[in-house]
Wavefront OBJ file of the C-alpha trace (Angstrom):
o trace
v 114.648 185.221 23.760
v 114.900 183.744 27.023
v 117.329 180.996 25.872
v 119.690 183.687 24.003
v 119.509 185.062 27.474
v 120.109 181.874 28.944
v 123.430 181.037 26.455
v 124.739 184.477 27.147
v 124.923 183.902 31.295
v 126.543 180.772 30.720
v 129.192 182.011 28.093
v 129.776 185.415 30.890
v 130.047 182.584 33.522
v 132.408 180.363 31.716
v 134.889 182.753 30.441
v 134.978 184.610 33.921
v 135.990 181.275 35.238
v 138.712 180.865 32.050
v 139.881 184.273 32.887
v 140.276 184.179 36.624
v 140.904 180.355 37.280
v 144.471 180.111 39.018
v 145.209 176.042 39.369
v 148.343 177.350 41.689
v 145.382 178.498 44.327
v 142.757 176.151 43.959
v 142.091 173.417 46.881
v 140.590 170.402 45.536
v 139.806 169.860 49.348
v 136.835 172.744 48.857
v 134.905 170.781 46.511
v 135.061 167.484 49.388
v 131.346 166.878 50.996
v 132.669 165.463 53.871
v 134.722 165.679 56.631
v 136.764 163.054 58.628
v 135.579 161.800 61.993
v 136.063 159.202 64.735
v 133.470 157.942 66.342
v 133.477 158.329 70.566
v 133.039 155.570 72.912
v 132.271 154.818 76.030
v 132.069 151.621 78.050
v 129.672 149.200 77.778
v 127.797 150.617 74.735
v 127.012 151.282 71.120
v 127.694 154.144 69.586
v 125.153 155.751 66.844
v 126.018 158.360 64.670
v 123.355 160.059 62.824
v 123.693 162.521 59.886
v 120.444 164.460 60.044
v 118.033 161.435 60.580
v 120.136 159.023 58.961
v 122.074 156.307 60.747
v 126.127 156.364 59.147
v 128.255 154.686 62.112
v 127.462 151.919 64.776
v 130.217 151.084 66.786
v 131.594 149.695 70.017
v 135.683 150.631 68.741
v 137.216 153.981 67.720
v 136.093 153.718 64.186
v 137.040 156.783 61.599
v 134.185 157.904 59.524
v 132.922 160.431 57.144
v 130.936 163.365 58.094
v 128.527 165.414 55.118
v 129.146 168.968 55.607
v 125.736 169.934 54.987
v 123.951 167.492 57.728
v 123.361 168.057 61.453
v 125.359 165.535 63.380
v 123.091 163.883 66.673
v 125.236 160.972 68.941
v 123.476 158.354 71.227
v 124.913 155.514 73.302
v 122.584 152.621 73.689
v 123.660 149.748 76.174
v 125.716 146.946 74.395
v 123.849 143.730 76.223
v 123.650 140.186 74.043
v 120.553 141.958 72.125
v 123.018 144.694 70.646
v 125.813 142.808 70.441
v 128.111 143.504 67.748
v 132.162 142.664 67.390
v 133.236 145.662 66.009
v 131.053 148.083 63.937
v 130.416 150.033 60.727
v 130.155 153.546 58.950
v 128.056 153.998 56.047
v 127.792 157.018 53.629
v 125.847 157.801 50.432
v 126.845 160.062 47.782
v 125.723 161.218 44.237
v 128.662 160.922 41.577
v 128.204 163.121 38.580
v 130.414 162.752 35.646
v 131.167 164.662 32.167
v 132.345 162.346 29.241
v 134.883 164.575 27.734
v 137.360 167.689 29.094
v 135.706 169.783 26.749
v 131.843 169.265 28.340
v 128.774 171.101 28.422
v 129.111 171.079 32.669
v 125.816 169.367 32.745
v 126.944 166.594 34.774
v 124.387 163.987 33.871
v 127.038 162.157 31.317
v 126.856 159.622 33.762
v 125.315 159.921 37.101
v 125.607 157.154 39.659
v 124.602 156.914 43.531
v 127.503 155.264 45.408
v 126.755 153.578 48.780
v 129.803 152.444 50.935
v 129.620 150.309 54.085
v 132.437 149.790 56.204
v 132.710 146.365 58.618
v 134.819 145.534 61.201
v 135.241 141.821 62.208
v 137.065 141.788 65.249
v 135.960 138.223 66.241
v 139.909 137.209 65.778
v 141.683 139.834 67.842
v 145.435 138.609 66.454
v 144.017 139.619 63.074
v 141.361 141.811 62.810
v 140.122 143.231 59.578
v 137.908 145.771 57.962
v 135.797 144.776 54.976
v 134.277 147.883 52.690
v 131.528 147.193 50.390
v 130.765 149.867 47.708
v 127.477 149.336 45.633
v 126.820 151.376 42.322
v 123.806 152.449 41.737
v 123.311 153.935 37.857
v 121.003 156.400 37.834
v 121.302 158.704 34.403
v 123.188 158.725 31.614
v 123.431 161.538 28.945
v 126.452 160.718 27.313
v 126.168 159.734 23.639
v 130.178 158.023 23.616
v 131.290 154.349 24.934
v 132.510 155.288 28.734
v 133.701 152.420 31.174
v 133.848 152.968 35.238
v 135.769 151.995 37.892
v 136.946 152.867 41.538
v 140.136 153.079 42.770
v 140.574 151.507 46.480
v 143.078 153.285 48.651
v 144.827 149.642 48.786
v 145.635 150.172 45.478
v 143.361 148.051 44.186
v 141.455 148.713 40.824
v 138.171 147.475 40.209
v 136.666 148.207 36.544
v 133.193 147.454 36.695
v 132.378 147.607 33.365
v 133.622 148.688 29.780
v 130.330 149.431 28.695
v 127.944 151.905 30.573
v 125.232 151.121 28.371
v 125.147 147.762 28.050
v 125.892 146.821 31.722
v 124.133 149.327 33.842
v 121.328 150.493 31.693
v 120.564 146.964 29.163
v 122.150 148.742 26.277
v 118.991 151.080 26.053
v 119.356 153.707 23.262
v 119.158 157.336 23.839
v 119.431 159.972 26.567
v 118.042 157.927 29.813
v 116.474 160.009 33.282
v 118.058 163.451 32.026
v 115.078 164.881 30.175
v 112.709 167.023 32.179
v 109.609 165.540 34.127
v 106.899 166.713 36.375
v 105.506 164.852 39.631
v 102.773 163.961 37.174
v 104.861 161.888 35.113
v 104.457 158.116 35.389
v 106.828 156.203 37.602
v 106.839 153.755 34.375
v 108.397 156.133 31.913
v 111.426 156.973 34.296
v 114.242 154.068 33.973
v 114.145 152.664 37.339
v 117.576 150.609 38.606
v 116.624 149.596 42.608
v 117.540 145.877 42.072
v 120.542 143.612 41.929
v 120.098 143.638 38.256
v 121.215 146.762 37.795
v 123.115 147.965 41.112
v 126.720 146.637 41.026
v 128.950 145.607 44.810
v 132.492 144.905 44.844
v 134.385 144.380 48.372
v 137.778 144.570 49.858
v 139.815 143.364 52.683
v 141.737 146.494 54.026
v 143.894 147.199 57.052
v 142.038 147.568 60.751
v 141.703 150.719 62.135
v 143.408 152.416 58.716
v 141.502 155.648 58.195
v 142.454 155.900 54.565
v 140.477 152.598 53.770
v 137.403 155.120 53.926
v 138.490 156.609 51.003
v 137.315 156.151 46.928
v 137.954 157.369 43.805
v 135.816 156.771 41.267
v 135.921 157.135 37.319
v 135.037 156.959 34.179
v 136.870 156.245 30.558
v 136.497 158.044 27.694
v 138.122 156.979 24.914
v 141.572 157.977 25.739
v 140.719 160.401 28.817
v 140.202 158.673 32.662
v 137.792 161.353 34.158
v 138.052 161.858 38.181
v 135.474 163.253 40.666
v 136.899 166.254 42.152
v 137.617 164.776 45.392
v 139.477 165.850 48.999
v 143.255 163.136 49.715
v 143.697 161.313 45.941
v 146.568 159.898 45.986
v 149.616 162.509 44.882
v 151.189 159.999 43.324
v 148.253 159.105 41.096
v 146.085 162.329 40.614
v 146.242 165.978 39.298
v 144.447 168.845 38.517
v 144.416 167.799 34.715
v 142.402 164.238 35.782
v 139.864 166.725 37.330
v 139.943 170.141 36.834
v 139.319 171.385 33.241
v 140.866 174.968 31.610
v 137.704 176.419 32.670
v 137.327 175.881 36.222
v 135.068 173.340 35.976
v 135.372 169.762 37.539
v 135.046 166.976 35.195
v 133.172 165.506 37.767
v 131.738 166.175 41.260
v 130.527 163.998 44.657
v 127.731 165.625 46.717
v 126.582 163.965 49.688
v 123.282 161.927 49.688
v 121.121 162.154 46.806
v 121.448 164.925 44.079
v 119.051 166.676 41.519
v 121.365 166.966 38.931
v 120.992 169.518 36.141
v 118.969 167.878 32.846
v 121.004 167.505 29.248
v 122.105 170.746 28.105
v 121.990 172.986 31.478
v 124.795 174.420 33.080
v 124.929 173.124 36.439
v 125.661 177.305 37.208
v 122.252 177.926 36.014
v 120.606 175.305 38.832
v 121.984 176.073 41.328
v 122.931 180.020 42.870
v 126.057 179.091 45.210
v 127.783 176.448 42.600
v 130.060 179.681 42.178
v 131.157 180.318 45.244
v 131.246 176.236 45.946
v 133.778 176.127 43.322
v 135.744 179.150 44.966
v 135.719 178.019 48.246
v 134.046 180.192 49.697
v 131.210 177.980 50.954
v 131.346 174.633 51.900
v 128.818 172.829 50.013
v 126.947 173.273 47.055
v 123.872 173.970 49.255
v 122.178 171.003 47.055
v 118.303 171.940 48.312
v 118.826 175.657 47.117
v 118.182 175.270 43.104
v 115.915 176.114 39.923
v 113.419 173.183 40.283
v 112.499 174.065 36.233
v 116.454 172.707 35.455
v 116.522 169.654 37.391
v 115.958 166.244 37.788
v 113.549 166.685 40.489
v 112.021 162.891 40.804
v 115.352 161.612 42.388
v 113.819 160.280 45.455
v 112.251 157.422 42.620
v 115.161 156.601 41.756
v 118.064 156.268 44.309
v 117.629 152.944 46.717
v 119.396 153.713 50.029
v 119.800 150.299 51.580
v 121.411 148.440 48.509
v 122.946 146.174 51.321
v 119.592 145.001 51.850
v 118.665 143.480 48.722
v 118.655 139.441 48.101
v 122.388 139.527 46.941
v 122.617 135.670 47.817
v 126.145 134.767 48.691
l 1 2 3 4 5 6 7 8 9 10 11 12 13 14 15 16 17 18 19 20 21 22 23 24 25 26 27 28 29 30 31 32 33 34 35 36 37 38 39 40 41 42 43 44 45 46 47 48 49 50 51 52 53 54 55 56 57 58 59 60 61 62 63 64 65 66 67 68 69 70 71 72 73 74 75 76 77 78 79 80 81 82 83 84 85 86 87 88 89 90 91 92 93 94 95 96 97 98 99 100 101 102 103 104 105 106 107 108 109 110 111 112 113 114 115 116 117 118 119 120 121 122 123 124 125 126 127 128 129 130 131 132 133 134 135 136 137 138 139 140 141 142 143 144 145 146 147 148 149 150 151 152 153 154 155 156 157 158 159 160 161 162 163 164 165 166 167 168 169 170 171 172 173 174 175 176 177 178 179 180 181 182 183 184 185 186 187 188 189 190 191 192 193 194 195 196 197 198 199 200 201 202 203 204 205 206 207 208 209 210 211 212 213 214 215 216 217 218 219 220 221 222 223 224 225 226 227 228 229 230 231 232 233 234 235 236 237 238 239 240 241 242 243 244 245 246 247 248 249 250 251 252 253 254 255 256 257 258 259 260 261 262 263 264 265 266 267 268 269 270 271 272 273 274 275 276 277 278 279 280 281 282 283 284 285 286 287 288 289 290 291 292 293 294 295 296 297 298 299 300 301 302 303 304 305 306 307 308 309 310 311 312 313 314 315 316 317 318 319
């Protein structure tokens, strides 16, 4: 009984969206977990940006940097003496990318779930040519897609990076089956979860961008599905390059969604509507964030914290 009740709230859900869903209206900007900031100085220091109690920016220039909605935002100077010396700085931000494998999904979003760290350097040691390097590291966390899917990222330079034509096989050793998307308790060994916090598993790729270019802070990443390239529903794509139909499906839905930091996403075969109460209005714009800690604990994934690896950066990546 209850899951006849559970199918019929999702089908009311899905054909409200089908029947009120006007693409004319919708601002893909609503469904963006961050905002754009730069970072104030003042003279002789360091500035530290913190989102909640996590460090994102250290700087000692005007550097442009993203904000999560959701956190509280605390600023602190600390003297810039030889100790803290730095040539330019860096912003840092985390986010959990959640994908469906086909236009026509089950709005799951554990097809292919990845946590996506970006760091941001400036190298001002050459003043004539300064330059900003961005690292992004790919951390693979779940996949519940039974089809062949590749992913990338798109750089705002232009650039393309594929990092692999084989989800499986390259982030996940070609294991068989659904992997971290069934349900577990906090009983449940650490050794039956599939664990990925090493450079065997977590992929980096870096660019050289433009100095002081507040577009460089910008990614777009994606999947492949056989003939369907699947975007996350992301604020400033490139007009050019992106549309509603690479993210937004018939129904409302995203194909795929970012939300800041890490992300208990919904296990195989739950609506993401059922987990969490405000994914409505979310979608409608009406609030700003998903409000990620408000959701159903019974239809989650709610052992993320053993799985995502925040400092990526700090592993033994050699050179």
């Amino acid at each position: 009984m209850k899951k006849i009740f559970l199918l019929l709230i999702i089908a009311i859900f899905s054909a409200s969206c089908i029947s009120n869903f006007d693409f004319n209206s919708f601002d893909i900007s609503n469904l963006d977990p961050y905002i754009e900031k730069t970072a104030p100085i003042k003279q002789d220091t360091i500035t530290i940006i913190m989102a909640d109690s996590i460090e994102i920016c250290r700087t000692t220039v005007p550097l442009n940097y993203l904000f999560p909605k959701d956190a509280i935002e605390t600023i602190k100077y600390i003297p810039n003496d030889a100790k803290n010396y730095m040539n330019g700085g860096y912003d840092t931000y985390h986010f959990t990318a959640c994908f469906e494998d086909t236009k026509m999904g089950d709005n799951d979003y554990n097809d292919f779930v990845c946590f996506i760290t970006t760091i941001k350097t400036q190298d001002l040691s050459n003043w004539r040519n300064p330059k900003v390097t961005m690292t992004v590291y790919v951390q693979p966390l779940a996949l519940g897609a039974t089809k062949k899917l590749q992913f990338g990222i798109d750089f705002p330079n232009g650039n393309r990076w594929l990092a692999t034509n084989d989800v499986r096989r390259d982030f996940f050793d070609s294991t068989i089956g659904f992997i971290n998307t069934f349900p577990v308790t906090w009983s449940t060994p650490l050794s039956s979860l599939f664990l990925t916090k090493d450079i065997n598993h977590i992929m980096r790729h870096s660019i050289i961008l433009p100095f002081g270019s507040s577009s460089s802070q910008r990614i777009n990443p994606f999947i492949i599905s056989g003939n369907d390239t699947i975007y996350l529903a992301l604020e400033k794509h490139n007009d050019e390059s992106f549309d509603y139909y690479y993210m937004i499906g018939h129904s409302g839905y995203p194909y795929g969604i970012a939300i800041d930091g890490s992300f208990h996403y919904p296990y195989e075969f739950t609506n993401i509507a059922t987990c969490y109460p405000k994914f409505t209005n979310w979608l409608e714009g009406k609030n700003n964030n998903i409000s990620k800690n408000n959701y159903v604990s019974s239809n989650v994934f709610l052992r993320i914290e053993d799985l995502v690896l925040y400092n990526p950066n700090q592993l033994n990546w050699g050179k």
